[in-house]
VOMAR-787830 format. One line per field, with one value per residue (C-alpha): x, y, z; residue number from 1; residue in three letters. Coordinates in Angstrom, 2 decimals. Layout:
REM residues N
c1: X, ...
c2: Y, ...
c3: Z, ...
k: NUM, ...
r: ALA, ...
***
This chain:
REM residues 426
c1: -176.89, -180.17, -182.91, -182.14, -183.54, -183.62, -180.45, -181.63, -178.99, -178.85, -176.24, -178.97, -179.07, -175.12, -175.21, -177.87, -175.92, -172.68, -174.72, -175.63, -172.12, -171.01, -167.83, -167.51, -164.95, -161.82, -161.93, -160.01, -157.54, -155.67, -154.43, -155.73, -153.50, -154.04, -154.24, -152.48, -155.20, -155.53, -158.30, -158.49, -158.51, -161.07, -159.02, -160.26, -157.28, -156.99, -156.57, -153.39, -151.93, -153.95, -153.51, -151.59, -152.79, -152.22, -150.48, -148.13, -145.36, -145.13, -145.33, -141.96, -140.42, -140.46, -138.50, -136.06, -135.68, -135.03, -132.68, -130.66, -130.74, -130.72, -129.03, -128.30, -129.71, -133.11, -133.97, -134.42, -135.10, -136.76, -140.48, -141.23, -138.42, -137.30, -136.29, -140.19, -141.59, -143.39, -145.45, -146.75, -148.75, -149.67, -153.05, -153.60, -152.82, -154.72, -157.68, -157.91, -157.73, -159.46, -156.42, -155.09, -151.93, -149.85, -150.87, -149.50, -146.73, -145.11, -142.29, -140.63, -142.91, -145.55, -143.70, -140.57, -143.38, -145.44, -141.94, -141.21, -143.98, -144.45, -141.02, -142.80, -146.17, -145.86, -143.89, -144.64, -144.73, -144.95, -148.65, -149.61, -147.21, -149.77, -150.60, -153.76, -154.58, -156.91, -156.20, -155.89, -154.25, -151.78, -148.93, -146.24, -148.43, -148.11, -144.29, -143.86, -145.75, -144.44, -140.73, -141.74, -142.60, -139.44, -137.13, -138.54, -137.85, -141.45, -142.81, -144.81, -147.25, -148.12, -147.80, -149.71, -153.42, -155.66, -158.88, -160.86, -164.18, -166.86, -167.11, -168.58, -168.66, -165.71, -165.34, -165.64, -168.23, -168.04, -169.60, -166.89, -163.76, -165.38, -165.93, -162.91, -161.01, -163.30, -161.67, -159.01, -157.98, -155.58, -153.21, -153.45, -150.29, -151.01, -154.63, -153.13, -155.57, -156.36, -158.95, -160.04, -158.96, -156.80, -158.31, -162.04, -162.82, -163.83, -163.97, -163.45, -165.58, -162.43, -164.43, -165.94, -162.85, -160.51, -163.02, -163.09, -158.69, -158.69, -161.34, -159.08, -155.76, -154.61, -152.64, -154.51, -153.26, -154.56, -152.55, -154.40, -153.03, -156.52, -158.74, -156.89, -158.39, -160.83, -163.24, -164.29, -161.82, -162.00, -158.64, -158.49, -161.94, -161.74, -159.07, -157.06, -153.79, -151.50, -151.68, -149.92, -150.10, -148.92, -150.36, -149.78, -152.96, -155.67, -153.68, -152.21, -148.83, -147.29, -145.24, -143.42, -145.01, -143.86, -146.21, -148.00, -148.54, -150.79, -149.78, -152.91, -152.06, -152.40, -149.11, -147.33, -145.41, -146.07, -141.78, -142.35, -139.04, -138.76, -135.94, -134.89, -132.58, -132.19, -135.46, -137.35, -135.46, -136.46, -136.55, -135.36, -132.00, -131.45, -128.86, -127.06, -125.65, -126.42, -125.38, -128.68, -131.90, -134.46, -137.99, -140.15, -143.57, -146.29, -146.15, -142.78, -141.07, -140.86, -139.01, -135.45, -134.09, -134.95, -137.71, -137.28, -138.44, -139.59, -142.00, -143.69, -143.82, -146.13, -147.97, -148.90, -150.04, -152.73, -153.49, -154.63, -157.34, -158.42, -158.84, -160.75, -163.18, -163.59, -163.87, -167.24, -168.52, -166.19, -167.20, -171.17, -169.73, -168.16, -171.14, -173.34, -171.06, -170.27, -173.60, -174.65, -171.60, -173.35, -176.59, -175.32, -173.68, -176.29, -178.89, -177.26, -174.40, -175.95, -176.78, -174.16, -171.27, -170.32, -169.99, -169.41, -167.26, -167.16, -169.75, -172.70, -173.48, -171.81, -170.62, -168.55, -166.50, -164.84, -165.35, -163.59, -166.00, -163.95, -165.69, -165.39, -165.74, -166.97, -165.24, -161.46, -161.37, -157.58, -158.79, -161.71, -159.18, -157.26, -159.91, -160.78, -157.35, -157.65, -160.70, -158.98, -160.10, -157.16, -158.42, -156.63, -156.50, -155.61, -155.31, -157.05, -160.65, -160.74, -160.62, -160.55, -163.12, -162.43, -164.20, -162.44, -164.56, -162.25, -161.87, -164.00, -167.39, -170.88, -170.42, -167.23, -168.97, -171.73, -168.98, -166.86, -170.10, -171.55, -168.06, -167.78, -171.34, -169.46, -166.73, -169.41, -168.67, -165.04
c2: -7.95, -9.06, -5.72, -3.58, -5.18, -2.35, 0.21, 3.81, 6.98, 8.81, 8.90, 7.31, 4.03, 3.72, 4.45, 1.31, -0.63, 0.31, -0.93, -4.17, -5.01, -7.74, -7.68, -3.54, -3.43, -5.16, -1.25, -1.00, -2.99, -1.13, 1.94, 4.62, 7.33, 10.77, 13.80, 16.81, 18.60, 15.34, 13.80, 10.23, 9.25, 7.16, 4.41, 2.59, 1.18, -2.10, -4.19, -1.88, -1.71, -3.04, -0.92, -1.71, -3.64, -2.49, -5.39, -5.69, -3.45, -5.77, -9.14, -7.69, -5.70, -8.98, -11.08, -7.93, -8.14, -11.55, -11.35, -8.77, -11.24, -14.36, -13.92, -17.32, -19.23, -17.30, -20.36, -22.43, -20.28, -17.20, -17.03, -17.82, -19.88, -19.00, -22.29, -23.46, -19.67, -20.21, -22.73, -20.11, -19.05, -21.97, -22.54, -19.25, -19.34, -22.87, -20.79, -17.80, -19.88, -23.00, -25.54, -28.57, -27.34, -29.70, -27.75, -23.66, -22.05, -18.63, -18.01, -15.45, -12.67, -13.68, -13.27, -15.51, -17.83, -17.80, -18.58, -21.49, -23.24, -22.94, -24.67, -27.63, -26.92, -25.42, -28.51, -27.50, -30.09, -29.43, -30.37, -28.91, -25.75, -22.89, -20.88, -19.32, -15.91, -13.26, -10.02, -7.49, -9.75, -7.74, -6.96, -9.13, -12.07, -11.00, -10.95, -13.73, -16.40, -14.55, -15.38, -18.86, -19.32, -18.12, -19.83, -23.37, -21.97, -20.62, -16.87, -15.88, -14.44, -17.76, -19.51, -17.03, -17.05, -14.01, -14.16, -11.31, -9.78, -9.69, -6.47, -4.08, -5.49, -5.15, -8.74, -11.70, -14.71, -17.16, -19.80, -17.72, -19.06, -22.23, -22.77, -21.60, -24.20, -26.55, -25.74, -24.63, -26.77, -29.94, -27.22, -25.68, -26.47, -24.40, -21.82, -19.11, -16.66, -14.26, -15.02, -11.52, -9.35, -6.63, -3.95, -4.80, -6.37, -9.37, -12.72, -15.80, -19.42, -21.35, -24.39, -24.50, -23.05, -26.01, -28.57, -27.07, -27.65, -30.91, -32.31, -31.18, -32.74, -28.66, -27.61, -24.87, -22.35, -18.60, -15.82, -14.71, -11.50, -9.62, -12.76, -14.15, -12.13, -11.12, -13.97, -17.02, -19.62, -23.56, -24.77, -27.93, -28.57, -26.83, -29.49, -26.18, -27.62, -24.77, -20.86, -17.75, -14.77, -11.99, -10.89, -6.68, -5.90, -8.05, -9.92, -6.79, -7.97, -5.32, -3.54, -5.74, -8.71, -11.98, -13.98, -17.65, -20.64, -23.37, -27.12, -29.50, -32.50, -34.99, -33.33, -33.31, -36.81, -37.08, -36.41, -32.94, -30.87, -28.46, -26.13, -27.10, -25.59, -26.54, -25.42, -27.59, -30.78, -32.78, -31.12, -34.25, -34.36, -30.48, -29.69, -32.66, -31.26, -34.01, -33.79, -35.21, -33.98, -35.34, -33.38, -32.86, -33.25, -30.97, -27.12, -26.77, -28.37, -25.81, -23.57, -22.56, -20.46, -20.10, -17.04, -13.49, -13.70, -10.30, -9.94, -13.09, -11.90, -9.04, -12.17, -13.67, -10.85, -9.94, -14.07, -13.89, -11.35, -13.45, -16.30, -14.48, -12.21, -15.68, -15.79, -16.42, -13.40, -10.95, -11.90, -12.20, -8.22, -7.72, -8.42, -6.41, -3.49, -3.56, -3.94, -0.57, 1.00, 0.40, 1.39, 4.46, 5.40, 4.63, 6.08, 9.54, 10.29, 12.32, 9.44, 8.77, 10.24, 6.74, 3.09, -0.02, -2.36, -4.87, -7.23, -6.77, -10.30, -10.47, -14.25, -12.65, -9.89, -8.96, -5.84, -3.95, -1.85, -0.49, 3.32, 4.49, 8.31, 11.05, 14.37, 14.86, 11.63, 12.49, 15.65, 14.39, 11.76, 14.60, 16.49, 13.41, 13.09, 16.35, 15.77, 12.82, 10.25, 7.25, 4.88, 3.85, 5.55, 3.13, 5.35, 6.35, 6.47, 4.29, 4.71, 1.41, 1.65, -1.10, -1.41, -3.86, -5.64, -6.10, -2.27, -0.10, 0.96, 1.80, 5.36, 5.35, 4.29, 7.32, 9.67, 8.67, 8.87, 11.91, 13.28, 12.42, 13.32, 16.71, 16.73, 15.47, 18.86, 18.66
c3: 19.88, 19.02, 20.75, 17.61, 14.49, 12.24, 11.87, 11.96, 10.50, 14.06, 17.10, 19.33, 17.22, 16.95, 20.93, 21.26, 19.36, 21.48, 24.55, 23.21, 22.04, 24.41, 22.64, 23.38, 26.39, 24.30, 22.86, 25.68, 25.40, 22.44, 22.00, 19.74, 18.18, 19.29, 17.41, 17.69, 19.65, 22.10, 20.24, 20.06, 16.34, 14.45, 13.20, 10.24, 9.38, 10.78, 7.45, 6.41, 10.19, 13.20, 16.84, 19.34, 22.13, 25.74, 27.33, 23.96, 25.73, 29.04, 27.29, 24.32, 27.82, 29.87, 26.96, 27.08, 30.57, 30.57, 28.36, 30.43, 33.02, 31.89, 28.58, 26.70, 29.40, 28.56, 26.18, 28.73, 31.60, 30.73, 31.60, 28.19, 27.45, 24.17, 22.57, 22.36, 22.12, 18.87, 20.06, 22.43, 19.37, 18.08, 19.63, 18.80, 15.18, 14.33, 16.55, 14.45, 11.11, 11.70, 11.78, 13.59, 16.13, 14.00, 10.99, 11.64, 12.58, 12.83, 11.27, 8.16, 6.37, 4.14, 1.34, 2.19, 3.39, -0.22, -1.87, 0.51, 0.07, -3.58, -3.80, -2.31, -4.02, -7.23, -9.65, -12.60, -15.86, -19.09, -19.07, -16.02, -15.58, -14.75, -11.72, -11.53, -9.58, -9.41, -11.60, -8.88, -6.74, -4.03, -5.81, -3.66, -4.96, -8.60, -8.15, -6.48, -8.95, -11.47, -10.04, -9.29, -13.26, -14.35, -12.13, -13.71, -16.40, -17.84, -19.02, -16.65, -19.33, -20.22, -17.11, -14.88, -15.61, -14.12, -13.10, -14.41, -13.32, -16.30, -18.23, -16.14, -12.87, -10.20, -8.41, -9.68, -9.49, -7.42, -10.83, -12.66, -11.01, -10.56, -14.39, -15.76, -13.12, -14.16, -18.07, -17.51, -14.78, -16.44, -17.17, -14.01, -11.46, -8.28, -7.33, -4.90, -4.61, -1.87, 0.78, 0.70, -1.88, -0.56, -3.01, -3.60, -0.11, -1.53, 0.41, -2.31, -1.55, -0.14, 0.17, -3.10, -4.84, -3.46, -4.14, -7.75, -7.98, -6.04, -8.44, -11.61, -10.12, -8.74, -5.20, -3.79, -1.61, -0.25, 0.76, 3.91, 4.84, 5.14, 5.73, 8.97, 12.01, 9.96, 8.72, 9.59, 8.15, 8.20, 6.35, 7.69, 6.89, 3.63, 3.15, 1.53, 0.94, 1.94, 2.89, 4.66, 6.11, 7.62, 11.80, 11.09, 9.79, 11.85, 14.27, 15.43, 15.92, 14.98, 12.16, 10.17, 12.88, 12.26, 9.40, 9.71, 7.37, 6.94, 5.51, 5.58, 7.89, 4.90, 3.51, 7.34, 6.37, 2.47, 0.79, -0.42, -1.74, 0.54, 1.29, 5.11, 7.93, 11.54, 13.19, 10.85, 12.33, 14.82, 18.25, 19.81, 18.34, 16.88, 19.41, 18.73, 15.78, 13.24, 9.89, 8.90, 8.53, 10.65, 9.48, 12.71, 10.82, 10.42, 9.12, 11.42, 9.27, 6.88, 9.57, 8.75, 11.66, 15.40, 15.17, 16.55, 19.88, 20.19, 17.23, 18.70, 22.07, 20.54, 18.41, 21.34, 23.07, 20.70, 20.11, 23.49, 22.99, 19.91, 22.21, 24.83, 22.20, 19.86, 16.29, 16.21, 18.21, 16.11, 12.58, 14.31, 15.50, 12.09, 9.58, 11.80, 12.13, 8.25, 7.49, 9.91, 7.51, 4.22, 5.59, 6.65, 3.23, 1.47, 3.38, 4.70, 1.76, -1.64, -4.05, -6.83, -4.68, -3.18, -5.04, -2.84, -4.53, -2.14, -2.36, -0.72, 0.33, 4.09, 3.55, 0.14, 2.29, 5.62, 7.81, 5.05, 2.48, -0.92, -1.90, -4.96, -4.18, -6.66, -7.04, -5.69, -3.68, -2.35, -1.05, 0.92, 2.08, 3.06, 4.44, 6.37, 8.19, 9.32, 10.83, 12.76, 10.70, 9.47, 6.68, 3.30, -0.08, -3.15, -6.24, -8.68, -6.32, -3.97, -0.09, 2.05, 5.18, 7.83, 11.10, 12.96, 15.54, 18.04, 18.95, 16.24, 17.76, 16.30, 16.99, 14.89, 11.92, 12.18, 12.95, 9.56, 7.11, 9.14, 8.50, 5.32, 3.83, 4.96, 2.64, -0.31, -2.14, -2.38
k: 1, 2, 3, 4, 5, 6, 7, 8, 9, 10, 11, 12, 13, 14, 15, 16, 17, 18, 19, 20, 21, 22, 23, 24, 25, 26, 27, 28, 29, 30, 31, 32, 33, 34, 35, 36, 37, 38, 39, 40, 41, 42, 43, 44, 45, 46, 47, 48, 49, 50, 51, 52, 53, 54, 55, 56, 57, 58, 59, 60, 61, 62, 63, 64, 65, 66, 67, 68, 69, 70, 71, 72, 73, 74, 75, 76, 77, 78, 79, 80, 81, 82, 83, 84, 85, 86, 87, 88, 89, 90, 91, 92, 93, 94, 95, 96, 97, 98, 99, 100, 101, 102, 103, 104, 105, 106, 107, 108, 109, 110, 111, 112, 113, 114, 115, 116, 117, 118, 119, 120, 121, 122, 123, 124, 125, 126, 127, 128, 129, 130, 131, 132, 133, 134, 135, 136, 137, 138, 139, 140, 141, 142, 143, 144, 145, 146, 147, 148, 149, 150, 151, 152, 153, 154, 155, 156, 157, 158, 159, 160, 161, 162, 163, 164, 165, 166, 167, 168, 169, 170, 171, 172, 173, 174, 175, 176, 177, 178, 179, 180, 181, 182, 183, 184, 185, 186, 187, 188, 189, 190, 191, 192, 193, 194, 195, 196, 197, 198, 199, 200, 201, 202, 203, 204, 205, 206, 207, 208, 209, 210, 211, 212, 213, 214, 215, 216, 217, 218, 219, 220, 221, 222, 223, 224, 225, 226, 227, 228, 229, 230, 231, 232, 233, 234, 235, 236, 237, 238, 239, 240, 241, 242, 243, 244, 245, 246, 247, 248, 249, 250, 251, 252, 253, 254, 255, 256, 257, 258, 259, 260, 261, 262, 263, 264, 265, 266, 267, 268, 269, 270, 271, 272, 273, 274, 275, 276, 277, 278, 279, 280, 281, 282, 283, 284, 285, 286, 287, 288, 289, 290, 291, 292, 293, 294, 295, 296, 297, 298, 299, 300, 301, 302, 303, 304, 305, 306, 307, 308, 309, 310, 311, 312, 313, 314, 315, 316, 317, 318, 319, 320, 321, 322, 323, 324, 325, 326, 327, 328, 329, 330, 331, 332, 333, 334, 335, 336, 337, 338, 339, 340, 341, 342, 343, 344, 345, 346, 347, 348, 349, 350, 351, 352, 353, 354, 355, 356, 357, 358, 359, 360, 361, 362, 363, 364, 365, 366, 367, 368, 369, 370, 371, 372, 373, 374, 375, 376, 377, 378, 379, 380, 381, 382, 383, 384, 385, 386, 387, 388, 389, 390, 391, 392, 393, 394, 395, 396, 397, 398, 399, 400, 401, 402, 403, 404, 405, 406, 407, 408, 409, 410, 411, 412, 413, 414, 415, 416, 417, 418, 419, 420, 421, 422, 423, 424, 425, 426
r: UNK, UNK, UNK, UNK, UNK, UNK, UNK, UNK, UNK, UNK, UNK, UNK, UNK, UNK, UNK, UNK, UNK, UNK, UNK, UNK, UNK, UNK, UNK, UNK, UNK, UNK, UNK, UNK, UNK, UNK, UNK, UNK, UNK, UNK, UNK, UNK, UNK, UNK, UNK, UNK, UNK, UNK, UNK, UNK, UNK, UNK, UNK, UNK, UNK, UNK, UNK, UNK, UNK, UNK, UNK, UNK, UNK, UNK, UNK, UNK, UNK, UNK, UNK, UNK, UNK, UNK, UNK, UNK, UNK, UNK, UNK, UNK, UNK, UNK, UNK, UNK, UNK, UNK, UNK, UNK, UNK, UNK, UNK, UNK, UNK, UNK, UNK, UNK, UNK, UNK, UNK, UNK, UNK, UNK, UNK, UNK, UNK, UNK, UNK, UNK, UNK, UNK, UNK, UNK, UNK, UNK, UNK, UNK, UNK, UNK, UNK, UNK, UNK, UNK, UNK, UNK, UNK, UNK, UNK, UNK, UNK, UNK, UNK, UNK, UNK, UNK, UNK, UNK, UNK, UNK, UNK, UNK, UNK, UNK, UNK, UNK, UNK, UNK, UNK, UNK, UNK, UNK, UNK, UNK, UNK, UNK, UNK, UNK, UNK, UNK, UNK, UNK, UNK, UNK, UNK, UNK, UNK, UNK, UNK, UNK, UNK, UNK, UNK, UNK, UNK, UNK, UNK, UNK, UNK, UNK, UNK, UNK, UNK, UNK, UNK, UNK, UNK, UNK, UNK, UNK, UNK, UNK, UNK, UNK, UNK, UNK, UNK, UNK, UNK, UNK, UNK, UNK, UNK, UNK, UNK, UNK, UNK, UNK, UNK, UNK, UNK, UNK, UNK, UNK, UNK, UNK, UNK, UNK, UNK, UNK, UNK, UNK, UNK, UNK, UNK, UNK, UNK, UNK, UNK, UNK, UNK, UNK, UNK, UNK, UNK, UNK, UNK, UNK, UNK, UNK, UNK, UNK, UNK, UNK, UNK, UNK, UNK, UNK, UNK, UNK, UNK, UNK, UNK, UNK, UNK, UNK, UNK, UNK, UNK, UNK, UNK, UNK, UNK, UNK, UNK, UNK, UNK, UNK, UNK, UNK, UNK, UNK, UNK, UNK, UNK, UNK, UNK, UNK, UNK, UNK, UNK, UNK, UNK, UNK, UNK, UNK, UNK, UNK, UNK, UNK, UNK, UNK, UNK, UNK, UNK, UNK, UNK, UNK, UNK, UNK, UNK, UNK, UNK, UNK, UNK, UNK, UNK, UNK, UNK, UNK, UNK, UNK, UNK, UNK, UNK, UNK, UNK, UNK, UNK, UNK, UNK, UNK, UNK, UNK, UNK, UNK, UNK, UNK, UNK, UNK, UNK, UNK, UNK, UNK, UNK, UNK, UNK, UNK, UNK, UNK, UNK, UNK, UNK, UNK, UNK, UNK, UNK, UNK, UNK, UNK, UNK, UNK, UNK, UNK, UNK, UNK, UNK, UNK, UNK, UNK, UNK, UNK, UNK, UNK, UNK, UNK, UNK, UNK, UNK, UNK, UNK, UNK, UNK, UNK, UNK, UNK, UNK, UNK, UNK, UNK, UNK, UNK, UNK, UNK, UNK, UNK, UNK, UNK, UNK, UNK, UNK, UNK, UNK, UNK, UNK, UNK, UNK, UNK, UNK, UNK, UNK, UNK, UNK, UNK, UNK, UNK, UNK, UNK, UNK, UNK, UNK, UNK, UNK, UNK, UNK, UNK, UNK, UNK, UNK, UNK, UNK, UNK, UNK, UNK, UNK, UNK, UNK, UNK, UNK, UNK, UNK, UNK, UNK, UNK, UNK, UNK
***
């Protein structure tokens, strides 16, 4: 991926770069929608809803035809076995998000899993009581601290503090968030921020951010849901103390796919309160029926109920392809294929018509780029879908662009701004 050094606005460069893309053939392991004419669509949607990969369908058909033939005895002798299954993922998962086996696990939706683990994390004290997100945090998040405050028994609009961009600017600092932990943080209970902003695109400094808690006495946690699949992540290294996320947008597992969390090793064994049920307990003894619980250690611990195999039968599928492409070579793919995106806006769209939000520093976003569109934005969204295009509108003015490395192509990228530089007027 290295012949090309400078990007140029014309077919023949997004072609080169096509060529060079050692990563180019897992295009074809997903499937694409179609349009009505036949057309395959260009599918920019992969942080709302990521495609389907081919071999999903045999690896959720085999668990249903083992379990037409099989039927109870499928836990223990399907070819899967279902009584370990999620630990068919958990390779994967620590993979894709830079963990220790003993620190993931699939289980719940992100939201059940945000809840869960702030009933361990989040013990609020009437010196230290507040949570601490970003402003334009997804709105799940929002509702969920906001819960969490007022089932201790605090207002939320005094116990959840919001990071705010300066005047005039639309993401925030990195020496921004840092300072105001650094005063603000003796008050502070619990950081849960996102690891990429679902609106602006923005990737947050983990590292530096749960450095910045740890050194002020706070728990730090990061809802994941666009960063896992999509950057680089190091939570054990980080030492990030907690985190979840969902696998339907990136990880491709899926609507409604089955979600993931993190719990540093350091916390595998430490007493936290917890709210427990029987997959959580010791493997060793589960089926024995005890009327005590025996915690297995590590993230698993915080299951509560044998998971659905089906939705991590399509998990593992896509996993697997994660494994094979490497994070590494897609977020090498990603900032290079972002990067040809910008270039093109900015180099073939009228000037003024098009504002990046997202940062423009690679190492400060994903593959996702946040327009701000001049004009009737809906309608060129509109306009757009017609043409066979799928990406994301967020109201008022903002459409949500994400080449996904693992299937999106050069030539997709020149087709979308070519298309769209046609739609300038609307």
């Amino acid at each position: 991926m290295s012949e090309i050094i400078n990007f140029e606005a014309t077919e023949s460069c997004a072609l080169e770069l096509d060529r060079q893309d050692s990563l180019r053939d897992f295009r074809n392991q997903f499937h694409f929608p179609q349009t009505a004419s036949g057309q395959t669509t260009l599918y920019l949607t992969g942080n709302s809803l990521g495609l389907q990969p081919k071999k999903t369908k045999d690896c959720v058909l085999a668990e249903l035809e083992d379990w037409a033939n099989l039927a109870v005895e499928g836990h223990f002798r399907a070819r899967h076995p279902w009584l370990p299954y999620h630990e068919f993922c958990t390779q994967g998962l620590a993979h894709v998000v830079g963990a220790k086996p003993i620190e993931v696990v699939a289980m719940n939706s992100l939201t059940a899993n945000l809840h869960f683990l702030l009933v361990s994390f989040y013990r609020p004290t009437p010196e230290r009581f507040k949570i601490l997100i970003e402003s334009n945090a997804f709105p799940s998040d929002q509702y969920a601290v906001a819960s969490q405050a007022r089932y201790h028994g605090y207002d939320p609009k005094s116990a959840v503090v919001e990071l705010t961009p300066r005047v005039g600017e639309e993401t925030l600092r990195t020496e921004d968030i840092l300072n105001f932990i650094e005063k603000q943080g003796d008050k502070i209970a619990v950081i849960l921020l996102g690891g990429v902003n679902y609106l602006s695109g923005q990737a947050f400094d983990m590292q530096a951010i749960t450095a910045a808690g740890h050194k002020k006495g706070c728990l730090v946690g990061f809802d994941l849901a666009h960063a896992a699949g999509n950057i680089k992540l190091n939570l054990h290294d980080w030492n990030v103390d907690f985190a979840a996320w969902c696998s339907y947008k990136y990880l491709n597992s899926g609507p409604g796919g089955i979600a993931g969390c993190f719990v540093h090793e350091r916390h595998a064994d430490a007493q936290l309160p917890r709210f427990e049920g029987w997959w959580g307990n010791n493997k060793e003894i589960r089926f024995k029926m005890l009327a005590e619980f025996s915690p297995i250690g590590g993230a698993e611990t915080w299951q509560l109920s044998n998971p659905p195999i089906l939705q991590l039968a399509a998990l593992r599928a896509s996993l697997e392809i994660f494994q094979a492409a490497t994070i590494d070579a897609l977020r090498e793919k990603s900032i290079r294929l972002t990067g040809y995106l910008e270039f093109l806006l900015e180099t073939i769209l009228p000037p003024g018509f098009c504002t990046i939000v997202t940062p423009r520093d690679p190492k400060s976003r994903g593959c996702q780029l946040s327009l701000r569109l001049q004009g009737r934005p809906r309608e060129i969204q509109k306009r757009l879908e017609a043409s066979g295009v799928i990406c994301d509108f967020r109201e008022p003015d903002i459409m949500r662009a994400a080449p996904t490395p693992l299937y999106n192509s050069y030539q997709d990228v020149y087709k979308f701004v070519m298309l769209l530089r046609e739609y300038t007027n609307a």
